[in-house]
N, C-alpha and C positions, 0 to 999 in steps of 0.2 A: 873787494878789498876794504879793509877798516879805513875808516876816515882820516886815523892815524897816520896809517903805513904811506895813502894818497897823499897828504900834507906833507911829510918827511920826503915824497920825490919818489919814491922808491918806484923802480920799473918792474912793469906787468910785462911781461913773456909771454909766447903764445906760436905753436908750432904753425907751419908757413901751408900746411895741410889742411888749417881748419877753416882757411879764404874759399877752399873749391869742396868745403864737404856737401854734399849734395840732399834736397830736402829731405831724402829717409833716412839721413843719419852717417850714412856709407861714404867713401870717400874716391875716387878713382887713382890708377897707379901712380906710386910715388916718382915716376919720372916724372908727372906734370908739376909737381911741387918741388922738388929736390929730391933725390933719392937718398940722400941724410934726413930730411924732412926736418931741419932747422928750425932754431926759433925766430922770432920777429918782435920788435917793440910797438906796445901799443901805447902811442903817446897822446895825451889829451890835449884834445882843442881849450886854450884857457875861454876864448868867448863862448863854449860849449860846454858849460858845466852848470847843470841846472840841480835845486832843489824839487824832488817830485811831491811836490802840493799831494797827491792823493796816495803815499805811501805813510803805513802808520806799524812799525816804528817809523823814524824819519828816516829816507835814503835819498842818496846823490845820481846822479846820471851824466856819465862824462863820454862826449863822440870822441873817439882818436883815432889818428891816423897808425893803419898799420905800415912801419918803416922796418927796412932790412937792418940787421943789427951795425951795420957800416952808416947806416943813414940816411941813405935814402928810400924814397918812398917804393915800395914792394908794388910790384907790375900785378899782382894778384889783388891789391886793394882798388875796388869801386871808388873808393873816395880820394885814392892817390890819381885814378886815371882822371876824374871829373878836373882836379887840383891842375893836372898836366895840360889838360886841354885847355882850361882858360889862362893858363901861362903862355901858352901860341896864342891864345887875342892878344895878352897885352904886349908878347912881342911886335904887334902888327900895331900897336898904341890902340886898341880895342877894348871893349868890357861887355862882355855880354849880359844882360839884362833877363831875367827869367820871371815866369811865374806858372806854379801848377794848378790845376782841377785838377780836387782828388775826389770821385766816387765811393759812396761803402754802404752796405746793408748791415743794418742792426736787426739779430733776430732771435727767435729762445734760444737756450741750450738745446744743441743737437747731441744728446749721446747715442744715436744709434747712425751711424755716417752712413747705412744702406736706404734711412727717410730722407725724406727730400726737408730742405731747411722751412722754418715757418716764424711769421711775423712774433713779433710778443703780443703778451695778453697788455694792453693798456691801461691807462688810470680808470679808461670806461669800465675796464671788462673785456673789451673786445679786442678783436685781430684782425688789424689793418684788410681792408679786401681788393686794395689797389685804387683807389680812388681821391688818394690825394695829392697827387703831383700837382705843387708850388702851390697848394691852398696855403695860405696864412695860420694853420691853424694846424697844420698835418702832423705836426710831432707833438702835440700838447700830451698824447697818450706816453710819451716820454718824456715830459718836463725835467721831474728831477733827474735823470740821464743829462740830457742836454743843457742842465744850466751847470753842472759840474763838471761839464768838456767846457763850455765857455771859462768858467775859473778858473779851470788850470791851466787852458790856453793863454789866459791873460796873467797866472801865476809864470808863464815859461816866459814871457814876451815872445809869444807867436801871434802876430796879427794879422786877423783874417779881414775877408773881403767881404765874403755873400755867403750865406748858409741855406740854405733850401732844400728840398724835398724833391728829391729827381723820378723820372719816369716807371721806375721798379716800386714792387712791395718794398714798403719798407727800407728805400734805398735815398740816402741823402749826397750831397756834395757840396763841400766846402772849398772856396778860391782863397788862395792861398796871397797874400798883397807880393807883387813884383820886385823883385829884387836882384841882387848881387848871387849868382846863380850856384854857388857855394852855400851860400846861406840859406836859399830857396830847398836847397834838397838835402838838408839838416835840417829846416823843418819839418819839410816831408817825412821826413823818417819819424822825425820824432812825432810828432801827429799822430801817425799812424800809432807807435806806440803807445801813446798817452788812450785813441781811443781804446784800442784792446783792453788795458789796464781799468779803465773807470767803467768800461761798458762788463767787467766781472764784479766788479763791485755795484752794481746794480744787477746781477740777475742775468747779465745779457750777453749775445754774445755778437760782434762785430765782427763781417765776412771783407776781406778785400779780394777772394776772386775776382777772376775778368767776370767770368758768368757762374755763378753759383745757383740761379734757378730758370728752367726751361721755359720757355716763351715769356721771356720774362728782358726788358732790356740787361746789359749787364755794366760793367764798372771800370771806365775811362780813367788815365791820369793826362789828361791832356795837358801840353806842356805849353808855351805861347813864351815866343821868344823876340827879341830885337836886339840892335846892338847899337851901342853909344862910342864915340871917338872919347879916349879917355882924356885928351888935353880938354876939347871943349862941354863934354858932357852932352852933346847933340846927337839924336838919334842918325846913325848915317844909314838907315834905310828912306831917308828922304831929304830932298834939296832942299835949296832957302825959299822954294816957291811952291813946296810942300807935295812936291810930286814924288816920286820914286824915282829910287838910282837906282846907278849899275850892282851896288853893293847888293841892295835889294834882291834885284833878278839873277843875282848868283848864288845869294845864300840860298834861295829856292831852289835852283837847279843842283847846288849842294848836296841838297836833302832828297831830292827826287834820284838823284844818281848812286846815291846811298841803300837808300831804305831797302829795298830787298837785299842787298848785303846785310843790313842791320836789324832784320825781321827781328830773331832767333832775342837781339840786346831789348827791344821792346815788347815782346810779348816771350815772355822765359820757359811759359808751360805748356803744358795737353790743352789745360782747360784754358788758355788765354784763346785757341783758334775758335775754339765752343763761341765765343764771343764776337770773332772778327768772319764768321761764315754768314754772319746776320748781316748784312752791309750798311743798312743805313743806321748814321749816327755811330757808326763802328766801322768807318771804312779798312778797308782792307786793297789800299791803292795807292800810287806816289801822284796823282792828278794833283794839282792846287787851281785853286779858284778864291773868287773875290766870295766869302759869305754863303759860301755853299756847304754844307754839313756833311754832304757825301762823299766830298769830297780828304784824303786822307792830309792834303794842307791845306788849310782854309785861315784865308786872312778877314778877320775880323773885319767889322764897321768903323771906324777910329779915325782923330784926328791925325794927321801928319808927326804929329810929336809922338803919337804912339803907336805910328806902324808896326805892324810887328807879325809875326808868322806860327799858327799852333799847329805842330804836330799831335793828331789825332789818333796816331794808331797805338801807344802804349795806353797799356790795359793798368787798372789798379793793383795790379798783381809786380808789376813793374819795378824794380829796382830805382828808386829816385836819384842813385849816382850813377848809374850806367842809363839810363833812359835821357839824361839830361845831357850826360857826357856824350852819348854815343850823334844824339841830337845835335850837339855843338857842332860837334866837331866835322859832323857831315856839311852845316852850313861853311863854315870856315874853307874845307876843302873847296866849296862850289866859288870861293870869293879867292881864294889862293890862284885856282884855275882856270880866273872866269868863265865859269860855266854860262849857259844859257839854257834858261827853263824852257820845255813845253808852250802851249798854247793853253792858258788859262779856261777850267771848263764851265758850265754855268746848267743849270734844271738837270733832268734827269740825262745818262750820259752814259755811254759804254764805255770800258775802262781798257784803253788799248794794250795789246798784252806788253811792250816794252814798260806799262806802269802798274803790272800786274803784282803783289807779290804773294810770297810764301805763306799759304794755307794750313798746313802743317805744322809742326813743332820738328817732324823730320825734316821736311822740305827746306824750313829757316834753317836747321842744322847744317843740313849739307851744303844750301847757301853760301853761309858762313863761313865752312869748313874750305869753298873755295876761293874766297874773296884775300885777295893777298893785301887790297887797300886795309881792309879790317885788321889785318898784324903790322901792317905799317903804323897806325895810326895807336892801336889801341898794344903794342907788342905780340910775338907771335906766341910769347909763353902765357901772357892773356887771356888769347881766346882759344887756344890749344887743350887748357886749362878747364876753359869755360864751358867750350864743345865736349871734354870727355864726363865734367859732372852734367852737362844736362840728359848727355849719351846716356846715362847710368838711372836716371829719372824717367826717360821716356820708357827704356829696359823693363822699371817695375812696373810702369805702367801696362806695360802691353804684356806682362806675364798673367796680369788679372783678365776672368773673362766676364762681362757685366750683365747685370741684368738684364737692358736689351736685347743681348746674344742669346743667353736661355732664354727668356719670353718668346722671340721672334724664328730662330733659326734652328730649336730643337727639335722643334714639330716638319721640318723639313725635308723631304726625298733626299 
């Protein structure tokens, strides 16, 4: 839109079909959208309207809510459902507190998508060979990269936490500072885009698969949550004597009760399971423990003021309004219902099958498809919506026969 027409008010339009278009492009039957397939308004957040520092000519970037032309917020918008859920905290006088780890690998242009992705050549000359997780020095071969994500980070007012060098080639993560959980996955988003953006104007290209290269760790959005009473601003995950509440041990059991219904909202793709088959540091289980990695909730080391609970299992691939929303809201339920968690697990540990979950992208599918809490919470045109564009994704996928297949199974009786 001209900056003009933006200023003037003028409303952007946008058929109610293009919420569930699916990643190749294609869309699934007009009954999950309307069978008019209507329009919708996309209205803009005024505290979300940024100048993009690294667009030349100059361009704006505005997040908006997609609403039904009546008003209200469209059951088919990520960003309306995250919006709905933290309106049940503050019905309950609550404010959920958020913060993300986002994972991502910076690497050459890949034009041939049948190679396997590779490091860039660096300021040395060379090509990362896996050997510098969290040296102090590990991204200097992308200096100018990296100070121009810093600047337009700081151009956008996105403030980070910790930037470092994670366990992959070439694969970094930034913590994202804790916040108003709204705001936390509008950064996200935007993040994400800002790196795509700067990392073409350098030469490079920036991967958020779960798993993009084999034997290789892959790429967490691990979320870390707590919740504050919103009259006192005090975390109500812990008393005045700095132990844990009931709040506490329900929002856990929330989430535990949740998650394999909510597999399919936290890891969206084929390639997210590529990721979550590898177990450690990628759990693929509803266990929670005090500080344990393997676990798929693990509560941090922290002082009482900031107890708080990170859900491990969504991938970088991850939607940051539905990963955070879907996340909420499962806590909320375990605190609605007092639930009661598990038995906290600690070292290495078999993962009992009640805490097992969904392996697959079909498996989460069908899951999904039978959890009637998931269209209570989230509407049933939702995720009805949401199950037939992923249905249509998995479809292309399994129409392709890979590499693997010929190499392995051609030469076969």
């Amino acid at each position: 839109m001209t900056a003009e027409g933006f200023l003037e008010g003028r409303r952007l339009q946008m058929a109610r079909g293009v919420l569930l278009q699916c990643i190749m492009g294609g869309y699934p039957p007009p009954r999950f959208y309307g069978s008019d397939d209507g329009d919708l308004a996309l209205v803009p957040d005024s505290a979300q309207i940024h100048r993009l520092p690294w667009s030349k000519p100059p361009r704006a970037f505005a997040i908006c809510d997609a609403d039904e032309l009546t008003g209200e917020s469209s059951n088919l918008s990520t960003r309306g459902q995250l919006k709905k859920v933290i309106q049940r905290y503050a019905a309950a006088g609550l404010t959920p507190v958020v913060a993300t780890e986002l994972e991502f690998f910076v690497f050459a242009p890949n034009t041939d998508p049948t190679q396997p992705f590779q490091p860039p050549i660096g300021l040395d000359g060379r090509r990362e060979d896996g050997h510098s997780a969290f040296s102090v020095s590990s991204n200097n071969g992308l200096r100018p990269f990296f100070d121009e994500v810093y600047e337009c980070m700081a151009a956008l007012g996105l403030p980070r936490d910790t930037f470092m060098h994670e366990m992959g080639v070439s694969q970094f993560e930034i913590n994202l500072l804790h916040g108003d959980a709204l705001l936390l996955a509008d950064q996200t988003f935007l993040f994400k885009h800002l790196l795509k953006e700067v990392a073409l104007k350098h030469g490079l290209t920036v991967v958020c698969m779960a798993k993009p290269l084999a034997h290789t760790s892959g790429s967490s959005m691990h979320i870390h949550q707590s919740i504050v009473d919103t009259d006192t601003g005090l975390n109500v995950f812990s008393d005045e004597a700095g132990q844990p509440t009931a709040a506490f041990r329900h929002f856990i059991a929330g989430q535990q009760a949740c998650m394999a219904d909510f597999t399919a909202l936290f890891a969206p793709n084929v390639n997210s399971y590529q990721r979550l088959c590898h177990p450690y540091a990628s759990p693929n289980n509803a266990c929670w423990s005090h500080d344990n990695r393997a676990a798929g909730l693990r509560i941090p080391a922290s002082s009482p003021v900031a107890r708080r609970v990170e859900n491990r299992l969504p991938g970088a691939d991850a939607n940051p309004y539905l990963a955070i929303a879907a996340s909420l809201a499962a806590g909320l339920y375990g605190i609605d219902q007092k639930l009661e968690p598990s038995e906290p697990i600690q070292g290495e540990f078999k993962v009992p099958d009640n805490l097992s979950l969904p392996c697959t992208l079909h498996g989460a599918l069908e899951r999904l498809k039978r959890s009637q809490l998931a269209k209570e919470l989230f509407s049933a045109e939702f995720i009805e919506g949401y199950i037939a564009s992923k249905s249509m994704e998995l479809t292309s996928f399994l129409d392709e026969i890979t590499p693997w297949e010929r190499r392995v199974l051609a030469a076969q009786a």
